[in-house]
Backbone as CSV, one residue per row, in Angstrom:
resi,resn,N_x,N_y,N_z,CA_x,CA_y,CA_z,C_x,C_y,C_z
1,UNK,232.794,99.856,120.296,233.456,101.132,120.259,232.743,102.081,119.283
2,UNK,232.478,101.517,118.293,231.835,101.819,117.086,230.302,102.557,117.767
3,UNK,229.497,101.946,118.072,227.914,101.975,118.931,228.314,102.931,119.585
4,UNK,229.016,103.152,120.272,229.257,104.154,121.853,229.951,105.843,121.473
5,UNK,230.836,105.491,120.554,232.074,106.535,120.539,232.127,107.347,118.923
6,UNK,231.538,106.762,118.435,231.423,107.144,116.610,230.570,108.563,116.811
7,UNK,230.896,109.860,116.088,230.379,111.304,116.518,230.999,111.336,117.427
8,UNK,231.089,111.207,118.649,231.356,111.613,119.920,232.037,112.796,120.213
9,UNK,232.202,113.744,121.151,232.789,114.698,121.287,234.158,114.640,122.091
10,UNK,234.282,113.076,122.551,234.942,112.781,123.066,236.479,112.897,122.361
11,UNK,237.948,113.504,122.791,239.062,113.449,122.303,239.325,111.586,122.041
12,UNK,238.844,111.169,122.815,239.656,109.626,123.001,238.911,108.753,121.904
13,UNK,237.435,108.747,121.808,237.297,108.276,120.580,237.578,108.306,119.087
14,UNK,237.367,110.082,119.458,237.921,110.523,117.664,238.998,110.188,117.608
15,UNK,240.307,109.898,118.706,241.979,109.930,118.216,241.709,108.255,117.738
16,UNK,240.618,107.344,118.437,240.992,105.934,118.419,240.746,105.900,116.768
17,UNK,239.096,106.341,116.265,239.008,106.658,115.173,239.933,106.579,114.001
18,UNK,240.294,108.283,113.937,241.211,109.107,113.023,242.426,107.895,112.998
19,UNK,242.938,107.551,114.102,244.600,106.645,114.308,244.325,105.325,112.834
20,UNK,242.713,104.909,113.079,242.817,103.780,112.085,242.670,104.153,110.848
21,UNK,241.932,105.061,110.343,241.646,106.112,108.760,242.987,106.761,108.661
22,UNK,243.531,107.187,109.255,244.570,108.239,109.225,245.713,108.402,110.165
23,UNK,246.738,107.003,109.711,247.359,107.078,110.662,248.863,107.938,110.441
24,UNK,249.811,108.746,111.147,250.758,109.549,110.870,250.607,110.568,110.116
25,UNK,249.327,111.071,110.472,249.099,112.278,109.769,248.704,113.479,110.531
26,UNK,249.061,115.023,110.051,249.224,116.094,110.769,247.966,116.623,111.708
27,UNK,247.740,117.191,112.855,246.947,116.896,113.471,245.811,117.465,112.666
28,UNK,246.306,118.899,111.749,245.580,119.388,110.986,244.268,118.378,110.339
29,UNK,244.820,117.538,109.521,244.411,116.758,108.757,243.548,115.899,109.874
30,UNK,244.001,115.197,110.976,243.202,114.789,111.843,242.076,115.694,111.941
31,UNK,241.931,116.679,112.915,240.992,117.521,112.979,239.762,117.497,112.021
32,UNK,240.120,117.552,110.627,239.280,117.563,109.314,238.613,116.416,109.409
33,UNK,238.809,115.336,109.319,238.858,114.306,109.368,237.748,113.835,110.518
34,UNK,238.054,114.078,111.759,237.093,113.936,113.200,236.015,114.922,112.532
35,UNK,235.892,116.032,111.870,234.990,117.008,111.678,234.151,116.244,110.730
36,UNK,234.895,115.554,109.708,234.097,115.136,108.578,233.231,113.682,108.945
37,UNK,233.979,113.018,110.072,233.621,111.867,110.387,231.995,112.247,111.505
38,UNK,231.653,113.293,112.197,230.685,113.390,112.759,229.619,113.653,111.905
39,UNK,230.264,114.299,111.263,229.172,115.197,110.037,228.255,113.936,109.212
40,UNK,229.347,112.803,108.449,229.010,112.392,107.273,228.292,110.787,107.720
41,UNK,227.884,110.693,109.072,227.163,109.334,109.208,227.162,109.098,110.197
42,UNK,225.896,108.333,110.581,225.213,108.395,112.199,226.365,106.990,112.738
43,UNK,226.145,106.840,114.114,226.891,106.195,114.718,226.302,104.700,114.295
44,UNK,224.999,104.359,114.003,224.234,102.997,113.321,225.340,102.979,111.949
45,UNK,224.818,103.570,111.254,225.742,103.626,109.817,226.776,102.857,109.974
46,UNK,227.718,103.731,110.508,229.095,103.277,110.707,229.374,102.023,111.239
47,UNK,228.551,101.787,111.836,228.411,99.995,112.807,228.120,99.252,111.597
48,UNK,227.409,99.968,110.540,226.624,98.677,109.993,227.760,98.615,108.401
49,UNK,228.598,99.879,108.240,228.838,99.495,107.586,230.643,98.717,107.706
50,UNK,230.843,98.830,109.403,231.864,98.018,109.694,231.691,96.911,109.686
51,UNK,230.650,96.419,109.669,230.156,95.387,110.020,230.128,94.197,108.514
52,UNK,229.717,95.118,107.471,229.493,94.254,106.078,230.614,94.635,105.337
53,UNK,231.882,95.543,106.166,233.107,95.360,105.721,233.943,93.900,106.074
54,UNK,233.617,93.706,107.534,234.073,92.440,108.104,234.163,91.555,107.238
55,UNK,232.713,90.923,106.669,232.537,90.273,105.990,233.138,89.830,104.529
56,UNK,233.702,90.944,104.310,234.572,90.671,102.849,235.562,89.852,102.783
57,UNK,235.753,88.667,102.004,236.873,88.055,102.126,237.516,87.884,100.558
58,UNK,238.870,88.436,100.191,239.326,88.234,98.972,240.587,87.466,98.526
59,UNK,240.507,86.908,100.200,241.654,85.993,100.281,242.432,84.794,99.101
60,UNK,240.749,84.532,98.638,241.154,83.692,97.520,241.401,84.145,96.110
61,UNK,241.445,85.466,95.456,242.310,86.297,94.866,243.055,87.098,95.067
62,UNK,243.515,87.280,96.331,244.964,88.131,96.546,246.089,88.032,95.792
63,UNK,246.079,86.653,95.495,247.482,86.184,94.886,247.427,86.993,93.062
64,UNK,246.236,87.242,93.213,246.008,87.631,91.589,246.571,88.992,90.934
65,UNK,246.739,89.801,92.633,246.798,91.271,92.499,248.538,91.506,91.841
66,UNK,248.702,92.565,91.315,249.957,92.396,90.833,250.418,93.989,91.058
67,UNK,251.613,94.613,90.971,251.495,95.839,91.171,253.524,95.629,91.007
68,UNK,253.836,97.026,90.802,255.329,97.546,90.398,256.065,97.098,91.536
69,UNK,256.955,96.315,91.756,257.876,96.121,93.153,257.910,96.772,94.381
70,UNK,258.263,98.105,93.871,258.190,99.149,94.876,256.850,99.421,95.342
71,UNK,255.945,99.488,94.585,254.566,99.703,95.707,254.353,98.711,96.320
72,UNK,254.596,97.283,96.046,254.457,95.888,96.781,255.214,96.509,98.131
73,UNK,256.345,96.440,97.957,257.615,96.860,98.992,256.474,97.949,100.278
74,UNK,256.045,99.108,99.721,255.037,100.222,100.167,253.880,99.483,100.911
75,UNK,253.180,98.452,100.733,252.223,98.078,101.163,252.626,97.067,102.216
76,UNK,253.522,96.232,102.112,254.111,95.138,103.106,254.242,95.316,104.736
């Protein structure tokens, strides 16, 4: 999706896009967003750097993270 649709002028990619960066947000803000996303990195980029995001695993300190109830509650 990434290879094919990343820049694209296409409505259906940028919404698939924007939906995962920015999801429930005003279309305004979408718009910006699809604008900034063509602008700021080639469609390789973005593959490559989804790609060595994949790879991250922090599974084995998650338990370490600690945070105020209510933002726990916020993130769940």
């Amino acid at each position: 999706m990434i290879r094919e649709g990343w820049g694209s002028s296409s409505p259906l990619y940028r919404n698939f896009f924007t939906a995962g960066f920015l999801p429930d947000t005003p279309r305004a803000v979408q718009d910006r967003f699809d604008k900034f996303q063509r602008a700021s990195v080639s469609p390789e980029n973005a593959l490559r750097l989804h790609e060595l995001r994949s790879m991250i695993d922090v599974t084995d300190i998650a338990a370490d993270v600690t945070a105020p109830l209510e933002e726990g509650r916020r993130i769940a």
